[in-house]
C-alpha positions in Angstrom: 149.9 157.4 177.5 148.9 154.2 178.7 151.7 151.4 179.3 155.1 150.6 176.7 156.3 147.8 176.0 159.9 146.7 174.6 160.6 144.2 171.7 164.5 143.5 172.0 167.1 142.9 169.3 169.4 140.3 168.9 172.7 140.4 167.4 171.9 143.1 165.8 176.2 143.4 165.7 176.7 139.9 163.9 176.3 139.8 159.9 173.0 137.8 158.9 172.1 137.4 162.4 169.6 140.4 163.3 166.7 139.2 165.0 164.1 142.0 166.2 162.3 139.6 168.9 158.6 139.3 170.0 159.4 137.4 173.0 162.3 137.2 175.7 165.9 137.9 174.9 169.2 136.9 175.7 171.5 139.9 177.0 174.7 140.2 175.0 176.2 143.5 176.5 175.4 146.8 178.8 173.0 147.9 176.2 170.2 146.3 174.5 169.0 147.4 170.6 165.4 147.4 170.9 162.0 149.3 169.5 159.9 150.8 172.5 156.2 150.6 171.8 154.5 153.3 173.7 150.5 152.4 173.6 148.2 155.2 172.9 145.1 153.5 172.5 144.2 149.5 172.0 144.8 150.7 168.3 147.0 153.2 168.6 151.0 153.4 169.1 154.5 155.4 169.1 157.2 153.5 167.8 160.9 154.5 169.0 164.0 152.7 168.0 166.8 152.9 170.9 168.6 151.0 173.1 168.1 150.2 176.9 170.1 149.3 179.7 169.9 146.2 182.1 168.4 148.8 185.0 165.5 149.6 182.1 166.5 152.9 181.2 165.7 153.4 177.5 167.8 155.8 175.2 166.3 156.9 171.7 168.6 156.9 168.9 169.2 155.1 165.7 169.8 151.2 165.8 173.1 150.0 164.2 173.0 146.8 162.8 176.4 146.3 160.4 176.1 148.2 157.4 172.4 149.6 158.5 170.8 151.6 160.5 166.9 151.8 161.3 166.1 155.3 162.4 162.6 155.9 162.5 159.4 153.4 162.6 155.9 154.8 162.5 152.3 153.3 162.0 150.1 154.8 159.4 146.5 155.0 159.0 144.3 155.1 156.2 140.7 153.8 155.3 140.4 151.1 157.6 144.1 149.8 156.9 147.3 150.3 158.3 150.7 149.8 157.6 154.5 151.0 159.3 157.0 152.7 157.4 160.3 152.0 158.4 163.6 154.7 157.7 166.7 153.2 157.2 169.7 154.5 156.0 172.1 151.8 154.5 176.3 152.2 154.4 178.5 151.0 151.8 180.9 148.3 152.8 183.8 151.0 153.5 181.2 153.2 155.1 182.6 155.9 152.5 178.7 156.6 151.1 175.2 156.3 152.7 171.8 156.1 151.2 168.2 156.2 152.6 165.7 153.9 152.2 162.1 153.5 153.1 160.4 150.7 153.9 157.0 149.8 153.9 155.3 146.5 155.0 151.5 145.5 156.3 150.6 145.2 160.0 149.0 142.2 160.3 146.5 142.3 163.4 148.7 140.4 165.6 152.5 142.6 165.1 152.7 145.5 167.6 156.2 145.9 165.2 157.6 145.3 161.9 159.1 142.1 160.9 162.5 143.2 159.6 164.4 140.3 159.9 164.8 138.7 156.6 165.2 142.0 155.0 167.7 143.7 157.8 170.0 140.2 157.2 169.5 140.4 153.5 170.5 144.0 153.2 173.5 143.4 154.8 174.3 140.3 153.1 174.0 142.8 149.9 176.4 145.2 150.9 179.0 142.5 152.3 179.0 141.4 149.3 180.3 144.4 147.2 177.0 145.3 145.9 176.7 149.1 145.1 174.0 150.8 147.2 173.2 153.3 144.2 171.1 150.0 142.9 169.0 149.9 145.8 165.3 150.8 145.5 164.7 153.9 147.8 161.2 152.6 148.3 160.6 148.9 148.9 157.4 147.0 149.9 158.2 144.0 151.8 155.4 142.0 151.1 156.6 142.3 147.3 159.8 140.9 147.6 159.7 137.4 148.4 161.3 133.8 148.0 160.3 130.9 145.4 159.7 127.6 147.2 160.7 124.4 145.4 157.6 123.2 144.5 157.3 126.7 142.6 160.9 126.2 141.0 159.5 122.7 139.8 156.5 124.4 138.2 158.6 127.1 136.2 160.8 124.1 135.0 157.7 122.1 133.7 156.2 125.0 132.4 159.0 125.9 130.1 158.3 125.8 126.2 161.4 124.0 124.2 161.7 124.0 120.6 164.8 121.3 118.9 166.5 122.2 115.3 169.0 121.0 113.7 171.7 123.2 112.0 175.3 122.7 110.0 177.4 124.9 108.4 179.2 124.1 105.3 183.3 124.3 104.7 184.8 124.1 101.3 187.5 121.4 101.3 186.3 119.8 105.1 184.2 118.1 106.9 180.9 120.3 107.5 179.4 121.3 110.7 176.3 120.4 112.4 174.5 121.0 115.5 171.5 120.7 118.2 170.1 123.8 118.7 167.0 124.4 121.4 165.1 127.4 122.1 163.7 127.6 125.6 160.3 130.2 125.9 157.6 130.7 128.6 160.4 131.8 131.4 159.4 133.0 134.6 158.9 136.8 134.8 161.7 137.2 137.3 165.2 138.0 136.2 166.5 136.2 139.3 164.6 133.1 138.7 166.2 133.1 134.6 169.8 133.8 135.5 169.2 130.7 137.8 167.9 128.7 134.9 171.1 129.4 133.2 173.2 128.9 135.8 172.4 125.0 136.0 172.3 124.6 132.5 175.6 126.0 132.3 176.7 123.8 135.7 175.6 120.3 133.4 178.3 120.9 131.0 176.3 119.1 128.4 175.8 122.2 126.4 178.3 124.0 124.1 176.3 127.1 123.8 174.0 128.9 126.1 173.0 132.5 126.3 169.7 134.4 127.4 167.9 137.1 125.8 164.8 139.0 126.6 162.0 136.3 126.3 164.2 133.2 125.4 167.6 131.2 126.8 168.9 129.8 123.7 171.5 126.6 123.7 173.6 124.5 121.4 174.8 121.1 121.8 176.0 118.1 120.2 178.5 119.7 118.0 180.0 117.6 115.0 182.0 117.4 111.5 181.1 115.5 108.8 181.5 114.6 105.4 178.0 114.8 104.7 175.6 117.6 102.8 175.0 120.6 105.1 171.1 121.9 105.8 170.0 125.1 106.5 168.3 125.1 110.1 164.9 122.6 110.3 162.8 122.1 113.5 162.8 118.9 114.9 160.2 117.4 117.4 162.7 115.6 119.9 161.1 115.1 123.6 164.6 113.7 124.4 166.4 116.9 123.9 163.6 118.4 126.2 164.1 115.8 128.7 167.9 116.5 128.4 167.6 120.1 129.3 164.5 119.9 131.9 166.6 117.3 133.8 170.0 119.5 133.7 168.0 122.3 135.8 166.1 119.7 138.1 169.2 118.1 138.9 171.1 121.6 140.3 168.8 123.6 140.9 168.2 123.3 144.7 172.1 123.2 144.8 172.5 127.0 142.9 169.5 128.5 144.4 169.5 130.6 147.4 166.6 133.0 149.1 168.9 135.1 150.4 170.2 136.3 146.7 166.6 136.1 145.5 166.1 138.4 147.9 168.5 140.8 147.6 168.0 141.1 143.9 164.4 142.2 144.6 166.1 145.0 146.5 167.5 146.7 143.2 166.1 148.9 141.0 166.1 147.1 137.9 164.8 143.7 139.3 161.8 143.3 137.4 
């Protein structure tokens, strides 16, 4: 064994705040979280999670960080490609129940270590909020779960596909019903993404109606009475209903979205 090196952690203690460091850290206590690389070869390393002291003795043992704990890291081999695979075992928020997780995410040619960061802070973030841990995935690829930019967001809102109708309802001895009805196809494949469709339409308050199914969020609006013949349900073509509803979800959406749910719901098992 040639020469090790030591990539410190920072507030690993503090919720959202983990921050596994490739540089210099600041010293919070008598004992520092950190992963020991012990170099092998020019391509070749042990990986130890542990903590070490301000004299540089280094202890081996499981890093807490809030509601997780990363046991093991190792680097893997095959054809040409490698990849680390990270054990962590995750706590409930009243510590009652534990579960284990593995994560697995690329080593890119110029990380002697994992970046856990965004998915250390997420995971917490899950569990603080109440989240069951019998949900999570027990095998999760990092470089699958991932965050939607806003120019991205913009795109799925343009690329939406509305139909208009109109529709009434007849009562004997009243005024009649009628109503705006859209039907909003083409969503984006992520169930994240949809809720947060809904989620500003229902935050306009300019819609009477609005629930999601498997392929389509359907909506009513402009309800009325009249004392006027009803009509069973007709399409319309009306680009200012389409307008109406594109601009409810432009207008709110940077407000309602945030990565750090987008993220954790890409960390259950249903999130496709």
């Amino acid at each position: 064994m040639q020469s090790s090196k030591i990539f410190y952690i920072e507030k690993a203690e503090k919720l959202g705040k983990f921050n596994l460091s490739y540089g210099s850290a600041r010293w919070y206590g008598c004992l520092m979280p950190c992963i020991r690389s012990e170099i092998i070869t020019k391509e070749d390393y042990i990986l130890t999670p542990g903590y070490q002291t301000k004299k540089g003795d280094f202890y081996p043992c499981p890093i807490s960080a809030c509601y997780v704990q990363i046991t093991s890291v190792e680097k893997k081999y095959e054809n040409y490609n490698s990849w680390f695979l990270v054990k962590i075992i995750v706590f409930s928020s009243t510590f009652e129940t534990s579960k284990e997780l593995i994560i697995k995410t690329k080593n890119n040619l110029s990380n002697e270590i994992p970046n856990l960061n965004i998915f250390v802070n997420s995971l917490n973030r899950y569990v603080d909020s109440k989240n069951s841990i019998s949900e999570l995935r027990e095998f999760i690829e990092i470089e699958h779960v991932s965050t939607t930019n806003p120019t991205r967001l913009l795109y799925h809102i343009n690329n939406l596909k509305i139909k208009n109708f109109e529709n009434s309802q007849s009562r004997v001895g009243k005024d009649n019903y009628f109503w705006s009805e859209s039907e909003i196809r083409n969503l984006p494949a992520s169930k994240y993404i949809r809720n947060l469709l809904v989620r500003c339409l229902e935050k306009s308050k300019s819609f009477d109606r609005i629930s999601i199914g498997l392929d389509m969020i359907y909506i009513e609006y402009d309800r009325d009475s009249a004392w006027a013949p009803s009509h069973g349900r007709k399409e319309i073509g009306n680009e200012g209903s389409n307008f109406l509803i594109q601009d409810a979800i432009k207008i709110n959406i940077l407000s309602e979205y945030s990565a750090s749910d987008e993220i954790q719901y890409q960390l259950k098992a249903d999130f496709l």
